[in-house]
Structures are given as C-alpha cells and as structure tokens.
C-alpha positions as CSV (number, residue, x, y, z in Angstrom):
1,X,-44.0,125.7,60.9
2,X,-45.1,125.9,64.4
3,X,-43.1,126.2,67.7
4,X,-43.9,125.5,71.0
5,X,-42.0,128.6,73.2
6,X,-41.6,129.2,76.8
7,X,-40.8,132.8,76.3
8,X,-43.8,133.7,74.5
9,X,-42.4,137.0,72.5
10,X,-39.6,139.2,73.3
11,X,-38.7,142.5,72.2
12,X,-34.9,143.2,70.3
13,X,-34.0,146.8,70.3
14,X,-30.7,147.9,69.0
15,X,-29.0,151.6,70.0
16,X,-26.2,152.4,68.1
17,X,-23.9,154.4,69.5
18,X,-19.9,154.2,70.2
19,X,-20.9,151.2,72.0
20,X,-23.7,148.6,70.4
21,X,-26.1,148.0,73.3
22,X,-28.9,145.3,72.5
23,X,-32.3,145.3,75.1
24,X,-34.2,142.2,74.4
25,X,-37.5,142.5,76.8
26,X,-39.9,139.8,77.3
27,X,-43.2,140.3,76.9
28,X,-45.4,137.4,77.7
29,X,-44.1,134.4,79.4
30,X,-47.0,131.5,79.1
31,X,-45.7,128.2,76.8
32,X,-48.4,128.7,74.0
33,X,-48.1,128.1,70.4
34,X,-47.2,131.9,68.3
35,X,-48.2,133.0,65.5
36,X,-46.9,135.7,63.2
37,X,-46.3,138.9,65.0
38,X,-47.0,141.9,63.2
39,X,-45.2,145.3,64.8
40,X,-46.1,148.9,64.3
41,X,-44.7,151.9,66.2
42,X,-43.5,149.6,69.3
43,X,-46.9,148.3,69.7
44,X,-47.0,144.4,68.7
45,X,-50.4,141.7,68.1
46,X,-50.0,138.2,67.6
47,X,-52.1,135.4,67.9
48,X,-52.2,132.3,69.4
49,X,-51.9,130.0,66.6
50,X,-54.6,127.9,67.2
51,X,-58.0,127.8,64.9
52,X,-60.3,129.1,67.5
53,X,-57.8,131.0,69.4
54,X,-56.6,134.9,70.8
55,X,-55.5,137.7,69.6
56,X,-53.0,139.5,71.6
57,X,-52.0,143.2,71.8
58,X,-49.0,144.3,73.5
59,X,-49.4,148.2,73.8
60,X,-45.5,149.0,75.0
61,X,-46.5,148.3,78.5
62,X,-49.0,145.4,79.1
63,X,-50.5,142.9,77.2
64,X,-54.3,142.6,76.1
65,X,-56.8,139.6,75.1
66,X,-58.2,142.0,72.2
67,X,-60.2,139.2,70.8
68,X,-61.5,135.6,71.0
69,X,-62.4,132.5,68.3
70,X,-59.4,134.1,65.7
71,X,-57.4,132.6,63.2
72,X,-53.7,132.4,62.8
73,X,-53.4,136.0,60.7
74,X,-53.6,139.2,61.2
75,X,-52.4,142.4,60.7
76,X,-51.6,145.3,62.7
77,X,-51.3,149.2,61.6
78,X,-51.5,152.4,63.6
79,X,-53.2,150.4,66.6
80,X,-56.2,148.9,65.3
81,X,-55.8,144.8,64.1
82,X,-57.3,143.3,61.2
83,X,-58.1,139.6,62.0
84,X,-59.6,136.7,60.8
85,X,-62.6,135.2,62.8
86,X,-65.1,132.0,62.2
87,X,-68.8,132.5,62.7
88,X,-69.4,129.5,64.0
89,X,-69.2,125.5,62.4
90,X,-69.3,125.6,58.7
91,X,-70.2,129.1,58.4
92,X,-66.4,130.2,57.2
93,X,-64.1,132.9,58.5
94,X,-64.8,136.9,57.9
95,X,-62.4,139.6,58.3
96,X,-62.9,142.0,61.6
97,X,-61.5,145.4,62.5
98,X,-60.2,146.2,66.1
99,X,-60.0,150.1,66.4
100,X,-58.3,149.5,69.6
101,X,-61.8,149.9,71.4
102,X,-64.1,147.5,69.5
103,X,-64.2,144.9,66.8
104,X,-66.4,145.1,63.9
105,X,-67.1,142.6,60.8
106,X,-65.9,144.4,58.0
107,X,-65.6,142.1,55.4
108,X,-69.7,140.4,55.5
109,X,-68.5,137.3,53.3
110,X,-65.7,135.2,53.7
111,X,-62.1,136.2,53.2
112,X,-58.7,135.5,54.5
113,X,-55.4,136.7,54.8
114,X,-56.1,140.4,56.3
115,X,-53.8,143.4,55.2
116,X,-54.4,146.5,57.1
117,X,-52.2,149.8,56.3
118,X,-53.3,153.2,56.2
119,X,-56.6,152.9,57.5
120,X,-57.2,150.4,54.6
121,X,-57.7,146.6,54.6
122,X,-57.1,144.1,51.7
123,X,-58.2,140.4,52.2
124,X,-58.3,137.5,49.7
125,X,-62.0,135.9,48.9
C-alpha cells in the first residue's frame, strides 16, 4: 500500500519522566511517495518508492541523496544501506552496499530483498 504524504517522514521520540513529553520532528517536507524506513541509532534511510527512484539518508541532522535508479527496499545498519539497484532495461536488479562514502555491487547476480545487520547482508535470488 502506497501513500502520497506532504510531510515526507517525521521523527516520534518519547521521554519518560514524571511528565510524558513526545517530540515529533519533521524531516523532509517534499509530497513524494515513501517507502519503508529502516532506523538505526537515530540515523534513518528510506526510499522513494518509485522503480527507478532515491535513496535517502537522514544522518540526525540533514538529509542526503545517497543513491539514484533504486528500488523500493532497503536496509539500514550501523550507517551503511543495503539497496536494491537495476542495471539498466532487462538486465534485473543487484544488491549494492553504501558504506556511508560509496556504493559498491555486492551481490554480482540478481537478488532482492536486502538484509544488512552486523556488517552482513542477506538477499533472496
């Protein structure tokens, strides 16, 4: 299920103490289609949605373009994204790796559905 958003992503945080306090922080504003988010630490990525689309990293303080022609999943762990990507018409989707510098094709073959954790990815063939 998609949804169209004007308030791209927010962020809830809730302090408990004698008095509950919730922050709720927006982090991108633009009406685009979101996928998934996947948090980590109080760093978020999220793409697009769209089949040739972005991913997006939000770092705690500002948000980056961290890669282009993505798919809808990804997964983020200890900074670095893994991320579907097409090579082109008809030439199927690998699995890259963002270190938080570069991206590199790590999977050399097809696969989908990226699972990063621990410095190790899992992806379905």
């Amino acid at each position: 299920m998609r949804y169209l958003v004007t308030s791209l992503l927010c962020v809830f945080t809730l302090s408990l103490t004698a008095q509950t306090i919730f922050d709720i922080n927006e982090i991108a504003s633009e009406s685009i289609e979101l996928g998934t988010p996947s948090l980590w630490d109080g760093t978020i990525a999220w793409s697009d949605n769209q089949s040739q689309g972005n991913i997006y990293f939000w770092d705690g303080t500002s948000t980056s373009i961290v890669a282009s022609n993505c798919f809808y999943e990804i997964s983020l762990n200890d900074g670095q994204i893994a991320y579907q990507r097409g090579n082109g018409p008809n030439n199927g989707v690998n699995i890259y790796l963002w270190d938080g510098i570069s991206s590199y094709d790590i999977s050399s073959e097809q696969g989908v559905s990226p699972s990063l954790y621990n410095g190790k990815i899992a992806w379905k063939r």
